[in-house]
MIDO-190179 format. One record per residue: x, y, z of N, C-alpha, C in turn; residue number from 1; residue in three letters. Coordinates in Angstrom, 1 decimal, decimal comma, padded with zeros to 4 digits. Each point is the difference from the previous one (the first is absolute). Example, Ala and Ser with C-alpha at 12.3 -4.5 7.8 and 13.67 -1.06 7.14 Angstrom:
nc1	nc2	nc3	cac1	cac2	cac3	cc1	cc2	cc3	k	r
013,2	-005,7	007,8	-000,9	001,2	000,0	000,9	001,2	000,0	1	Ala
-000,4	001,1	-000,7	000,9	001,1	000,0	-000,8	001,1	000,8	2	Ser
end
This chain:
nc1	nc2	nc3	cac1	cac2	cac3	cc1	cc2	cc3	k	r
023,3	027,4	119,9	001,0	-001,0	000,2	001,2	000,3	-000,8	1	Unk
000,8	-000,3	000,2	001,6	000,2	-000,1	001,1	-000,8	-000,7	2	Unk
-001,2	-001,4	000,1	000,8	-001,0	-000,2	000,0	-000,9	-001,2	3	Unk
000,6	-000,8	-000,6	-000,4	-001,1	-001,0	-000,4	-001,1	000,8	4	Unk
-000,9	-000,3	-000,9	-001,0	-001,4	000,5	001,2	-001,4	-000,6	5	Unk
-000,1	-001,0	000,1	000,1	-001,1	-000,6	-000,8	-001,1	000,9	6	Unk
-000,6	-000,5	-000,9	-001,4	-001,0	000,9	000,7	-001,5	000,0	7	Unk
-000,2	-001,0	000,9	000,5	-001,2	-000,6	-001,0	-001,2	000,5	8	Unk
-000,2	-000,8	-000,5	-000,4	-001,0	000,6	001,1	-001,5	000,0	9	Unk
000,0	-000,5	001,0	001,1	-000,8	000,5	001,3	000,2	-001,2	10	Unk
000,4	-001,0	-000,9	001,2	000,7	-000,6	-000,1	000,8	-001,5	11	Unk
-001,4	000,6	000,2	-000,4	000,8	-001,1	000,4	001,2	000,5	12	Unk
000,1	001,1	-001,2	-000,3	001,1	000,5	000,1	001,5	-001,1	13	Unk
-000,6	000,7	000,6	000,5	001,0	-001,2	-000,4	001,3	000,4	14	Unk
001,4	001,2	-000,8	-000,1	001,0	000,9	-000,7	001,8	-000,8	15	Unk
-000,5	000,2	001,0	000,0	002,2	-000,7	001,5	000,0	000,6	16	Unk
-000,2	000,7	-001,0	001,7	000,8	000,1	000,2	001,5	-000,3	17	Unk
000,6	000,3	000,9	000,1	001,9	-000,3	-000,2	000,3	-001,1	18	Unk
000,3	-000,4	-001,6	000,0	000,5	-001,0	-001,5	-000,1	-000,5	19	Unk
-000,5	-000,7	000,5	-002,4	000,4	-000,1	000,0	-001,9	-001,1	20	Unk
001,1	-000,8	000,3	000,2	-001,3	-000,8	-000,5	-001,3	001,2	21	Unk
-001,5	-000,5	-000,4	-000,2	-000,7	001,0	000,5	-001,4	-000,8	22	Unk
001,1	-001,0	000,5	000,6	-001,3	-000,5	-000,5	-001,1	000,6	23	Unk
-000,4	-001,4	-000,7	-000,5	-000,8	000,4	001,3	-000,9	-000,2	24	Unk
000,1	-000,8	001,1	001,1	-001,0	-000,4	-001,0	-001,3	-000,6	25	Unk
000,9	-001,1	-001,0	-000,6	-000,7	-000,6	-001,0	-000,9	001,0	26	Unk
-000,1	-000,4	000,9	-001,6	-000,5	000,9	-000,7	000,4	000,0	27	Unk
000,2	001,4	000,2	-001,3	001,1	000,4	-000,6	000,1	-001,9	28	Unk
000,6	000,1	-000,5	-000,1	000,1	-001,4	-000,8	-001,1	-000,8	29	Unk
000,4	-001,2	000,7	-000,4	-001,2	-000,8	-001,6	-000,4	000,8	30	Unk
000,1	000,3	001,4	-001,3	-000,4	000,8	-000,6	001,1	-000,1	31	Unk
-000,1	001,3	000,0	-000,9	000,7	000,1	-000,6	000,9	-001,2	32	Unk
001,0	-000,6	-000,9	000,0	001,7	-001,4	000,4	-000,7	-001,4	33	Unk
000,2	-001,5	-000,2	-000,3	-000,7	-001,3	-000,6	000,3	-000,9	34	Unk
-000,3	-000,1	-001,1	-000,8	000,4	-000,4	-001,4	001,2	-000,5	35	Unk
000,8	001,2	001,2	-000,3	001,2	000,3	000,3	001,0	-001,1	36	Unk
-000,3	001,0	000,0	000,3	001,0	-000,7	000,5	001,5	000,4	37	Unk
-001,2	000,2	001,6	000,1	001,1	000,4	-000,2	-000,1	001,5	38	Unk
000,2	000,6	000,9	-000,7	000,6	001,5	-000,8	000,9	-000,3	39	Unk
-001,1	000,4	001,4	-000,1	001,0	000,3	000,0	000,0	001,4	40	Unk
001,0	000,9	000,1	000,1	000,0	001,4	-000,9	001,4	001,0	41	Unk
-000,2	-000,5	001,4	-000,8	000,9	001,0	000,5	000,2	001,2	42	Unk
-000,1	001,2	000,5	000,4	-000,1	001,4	-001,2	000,7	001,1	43	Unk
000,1	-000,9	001,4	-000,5	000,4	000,4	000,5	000,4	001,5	44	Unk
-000,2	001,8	-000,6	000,5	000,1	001,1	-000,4	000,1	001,5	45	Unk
-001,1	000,3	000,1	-000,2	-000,6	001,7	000,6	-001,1	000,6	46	Unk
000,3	-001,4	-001,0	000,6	-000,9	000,2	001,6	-000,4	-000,3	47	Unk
000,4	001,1	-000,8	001,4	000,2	000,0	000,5	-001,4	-000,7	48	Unk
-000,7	-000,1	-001,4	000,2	-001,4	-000,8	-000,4	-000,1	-001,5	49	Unk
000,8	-000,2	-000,4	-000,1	-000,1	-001,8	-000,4	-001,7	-000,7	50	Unk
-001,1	000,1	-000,3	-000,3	-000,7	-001,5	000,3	-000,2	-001,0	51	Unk
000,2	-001,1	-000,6	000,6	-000,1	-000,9	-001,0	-001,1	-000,9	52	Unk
-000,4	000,4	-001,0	-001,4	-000,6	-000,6	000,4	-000,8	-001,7	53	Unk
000,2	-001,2	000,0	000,5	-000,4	-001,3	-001,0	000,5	-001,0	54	Unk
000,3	-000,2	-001,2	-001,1	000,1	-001,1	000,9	-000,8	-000,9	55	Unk
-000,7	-001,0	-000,5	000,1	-000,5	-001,4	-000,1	000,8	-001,0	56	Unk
-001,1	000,7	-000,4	-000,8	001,0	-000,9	-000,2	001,1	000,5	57	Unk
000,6	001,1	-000,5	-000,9	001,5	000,5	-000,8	001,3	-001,3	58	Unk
-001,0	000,3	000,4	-000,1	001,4	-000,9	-000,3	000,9	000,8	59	Unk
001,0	000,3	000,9	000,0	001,0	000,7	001,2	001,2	000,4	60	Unk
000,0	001,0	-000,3	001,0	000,5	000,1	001,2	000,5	001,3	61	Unk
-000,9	-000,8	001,0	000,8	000,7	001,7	000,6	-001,6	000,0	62	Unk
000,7	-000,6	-000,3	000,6	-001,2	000,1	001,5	-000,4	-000,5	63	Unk
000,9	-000,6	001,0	001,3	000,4	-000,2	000,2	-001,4	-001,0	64	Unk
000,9	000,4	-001,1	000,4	-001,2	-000,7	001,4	-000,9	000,6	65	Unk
000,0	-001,7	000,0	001,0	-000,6	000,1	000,8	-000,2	-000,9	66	Unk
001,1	000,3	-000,1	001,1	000,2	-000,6	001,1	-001,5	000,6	67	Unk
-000,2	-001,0	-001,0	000,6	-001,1	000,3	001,5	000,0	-000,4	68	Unk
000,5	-000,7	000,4	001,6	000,0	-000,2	000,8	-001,5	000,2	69	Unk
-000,1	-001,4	-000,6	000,3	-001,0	000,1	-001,8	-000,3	001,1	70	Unk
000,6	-000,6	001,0	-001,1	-000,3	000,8	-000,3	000,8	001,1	71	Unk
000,1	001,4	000,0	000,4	001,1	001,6	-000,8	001,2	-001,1	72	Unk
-000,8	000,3	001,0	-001,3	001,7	-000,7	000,6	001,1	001,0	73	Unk
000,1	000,7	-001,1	000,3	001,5	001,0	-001,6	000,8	-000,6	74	Unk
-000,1	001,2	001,1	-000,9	000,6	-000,8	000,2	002,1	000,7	75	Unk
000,0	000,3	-000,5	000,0	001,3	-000,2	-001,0	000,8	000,8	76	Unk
000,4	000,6	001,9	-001,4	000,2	000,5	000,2	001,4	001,1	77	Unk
001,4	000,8	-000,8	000,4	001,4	000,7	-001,4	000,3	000,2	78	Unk
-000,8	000,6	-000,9	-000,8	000,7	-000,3	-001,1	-000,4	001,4	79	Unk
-000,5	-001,3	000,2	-000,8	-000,2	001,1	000,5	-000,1	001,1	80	Unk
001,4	-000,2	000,0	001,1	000,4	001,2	-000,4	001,1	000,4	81	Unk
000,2	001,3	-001,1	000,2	001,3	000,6	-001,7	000,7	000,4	82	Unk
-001,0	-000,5	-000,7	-001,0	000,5	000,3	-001,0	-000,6	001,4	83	Unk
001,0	-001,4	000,4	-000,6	000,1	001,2	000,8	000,3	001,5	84	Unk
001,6	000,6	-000,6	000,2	000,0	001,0	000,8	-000,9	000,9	85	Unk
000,8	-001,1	-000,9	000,5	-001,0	000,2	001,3	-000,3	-000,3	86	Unk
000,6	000,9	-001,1	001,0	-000,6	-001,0	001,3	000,0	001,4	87	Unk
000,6	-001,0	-000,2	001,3	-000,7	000,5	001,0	000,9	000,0	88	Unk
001,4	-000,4	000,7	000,9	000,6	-000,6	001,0	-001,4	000,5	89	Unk
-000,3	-000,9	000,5	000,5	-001,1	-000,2	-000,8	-001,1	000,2	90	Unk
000,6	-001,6	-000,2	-000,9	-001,0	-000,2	000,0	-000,6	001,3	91	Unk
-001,5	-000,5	000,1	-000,4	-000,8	001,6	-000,5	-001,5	-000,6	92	Unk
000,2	-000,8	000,4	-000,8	-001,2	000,1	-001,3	-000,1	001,0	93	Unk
-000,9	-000,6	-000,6	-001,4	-000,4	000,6	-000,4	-001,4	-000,8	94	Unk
-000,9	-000,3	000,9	-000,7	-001,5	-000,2	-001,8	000,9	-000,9	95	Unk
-000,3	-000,4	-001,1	-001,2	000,1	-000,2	-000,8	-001,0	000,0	96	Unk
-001,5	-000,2	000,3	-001,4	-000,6	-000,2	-000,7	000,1	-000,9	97	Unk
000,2	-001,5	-000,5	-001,1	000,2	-001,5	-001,7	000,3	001,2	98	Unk
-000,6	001,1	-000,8	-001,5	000,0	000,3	-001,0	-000,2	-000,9	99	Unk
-000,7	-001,2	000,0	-001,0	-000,4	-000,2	-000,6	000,8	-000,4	100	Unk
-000,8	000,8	001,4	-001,1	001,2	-000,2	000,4	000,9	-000,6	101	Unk
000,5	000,5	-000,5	000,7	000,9	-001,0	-000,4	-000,2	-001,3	102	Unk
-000,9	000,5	-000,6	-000,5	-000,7	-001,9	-001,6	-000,1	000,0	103	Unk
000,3	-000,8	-001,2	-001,4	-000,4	-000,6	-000,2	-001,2	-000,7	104	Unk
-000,9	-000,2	-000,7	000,4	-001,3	-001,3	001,0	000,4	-000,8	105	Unk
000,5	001,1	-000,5	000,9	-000,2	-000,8	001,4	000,4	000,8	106	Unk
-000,6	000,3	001,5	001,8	000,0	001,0	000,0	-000,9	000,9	107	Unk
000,9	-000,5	000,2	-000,3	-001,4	000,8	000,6	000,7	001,5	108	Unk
000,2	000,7	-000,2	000,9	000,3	001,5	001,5	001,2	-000,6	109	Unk
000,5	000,5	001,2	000,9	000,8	000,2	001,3	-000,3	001,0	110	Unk
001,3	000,3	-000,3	001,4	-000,3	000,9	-000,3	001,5	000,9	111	Unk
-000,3	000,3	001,0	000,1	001,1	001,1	001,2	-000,3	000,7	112	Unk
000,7	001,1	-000,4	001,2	001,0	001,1	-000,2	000,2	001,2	113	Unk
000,3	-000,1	001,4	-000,1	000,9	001,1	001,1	000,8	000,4	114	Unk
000,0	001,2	-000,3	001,3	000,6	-000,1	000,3	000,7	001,7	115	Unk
-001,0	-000,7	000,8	000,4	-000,1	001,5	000,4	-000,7	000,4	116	Unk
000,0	-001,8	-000,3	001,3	-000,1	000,1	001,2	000,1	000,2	117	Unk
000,8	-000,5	000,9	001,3	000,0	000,1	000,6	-000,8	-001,0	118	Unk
001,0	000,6	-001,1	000,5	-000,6	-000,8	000,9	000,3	-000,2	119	Unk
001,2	-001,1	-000,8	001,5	000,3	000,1	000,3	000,3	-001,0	120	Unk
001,3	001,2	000,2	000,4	000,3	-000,7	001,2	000,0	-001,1	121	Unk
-000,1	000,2	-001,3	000,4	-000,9	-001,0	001,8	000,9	-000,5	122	Unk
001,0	-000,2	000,3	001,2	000,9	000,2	-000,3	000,8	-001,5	123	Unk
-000,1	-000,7	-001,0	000,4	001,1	-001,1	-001,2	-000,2	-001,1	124	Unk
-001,0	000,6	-000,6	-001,1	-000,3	-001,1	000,4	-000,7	-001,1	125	Unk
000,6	000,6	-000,2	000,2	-000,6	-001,8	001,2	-000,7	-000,3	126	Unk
000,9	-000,7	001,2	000,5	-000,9	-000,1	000,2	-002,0	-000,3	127	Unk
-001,3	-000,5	-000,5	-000,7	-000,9	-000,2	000,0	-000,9	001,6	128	Unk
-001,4	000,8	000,5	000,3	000,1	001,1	-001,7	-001,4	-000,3	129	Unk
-000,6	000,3	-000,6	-000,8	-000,9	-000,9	000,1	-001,7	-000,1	130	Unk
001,3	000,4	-000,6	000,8	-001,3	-000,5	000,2	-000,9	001,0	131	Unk
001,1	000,7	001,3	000,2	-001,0	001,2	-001,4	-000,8	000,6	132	Unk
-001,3	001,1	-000,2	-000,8	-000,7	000,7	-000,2	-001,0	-000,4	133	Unk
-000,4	-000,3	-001,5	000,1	-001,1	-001,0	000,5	-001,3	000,5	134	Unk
001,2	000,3	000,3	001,0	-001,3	000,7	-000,5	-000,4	001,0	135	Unk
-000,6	000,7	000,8	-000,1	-000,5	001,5	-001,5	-000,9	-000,1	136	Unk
-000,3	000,0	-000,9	-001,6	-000,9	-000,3	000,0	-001,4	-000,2	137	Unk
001,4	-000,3	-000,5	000,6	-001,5	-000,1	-000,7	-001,0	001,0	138	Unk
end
């Protein structure tokens, strides 16, 4: 894939961005990754869809840290961009699904990507493109 992901749910959202920087705007931040520390994210590809797995606590070393910034997490994920085959070169919007079945007792569930969806495209990455969505949640 070719493209940058940005996932949203109604006026949440948050995006991959060509530079391997996955951004959460503050919703997605505040409902799904409070109190978090790290991901681990998965892809699957038969299904053409990424995982994205909170952790409060980890002692594990394959797990991407949240990197908070006021109330908005970026997190650093070239690396599993490029080894599956995915990395962007510009940003797309998508809607994700918290899953349930995704976890255990200590995971309650996972936000899944479908990066077959049809999703829209975001004119410029790193122009707080974030931010606007923010507003529109009013």
């Amino acid at each position: 894939m070719t493209k940058a992901t940005e996932f949203s749910t109604g006026g949440s959202s948050s995006s991959l961005r060509e530079n391997g920087q996955m951004a959460a705007n503050s919703t997605v931040s505040k409902q799904f990754l409070k109190g978090k520390k790290a991901v681990i994210l998965a892809y699957n590809e038969g299904a053409n869809e990424i995982a994205i797995i909170p952790l409060e606590d980890y002692d594990r070393m394959d797990v991407y840290s949240l990197q908070w910034s006021e109330n908005r997490v970026t997190i650093a994920v070239s690396g599993f961009l490029k080894h599956n085959s995915i990395a962007p070169d510009q940003t797309i919007r998508y809607s994700p699904e918290w899953d349930e079945d995704i976890g255990n007792e200590k995971i309650p569930g996972s936000l899944v990507i479908d990066l077959n969806q049809e999703g829209g495209i975001s004119p410029v990455a790193h122009d707080g493109a974030d931010e606007e969505a923010d507003g529109a949640e009013a």
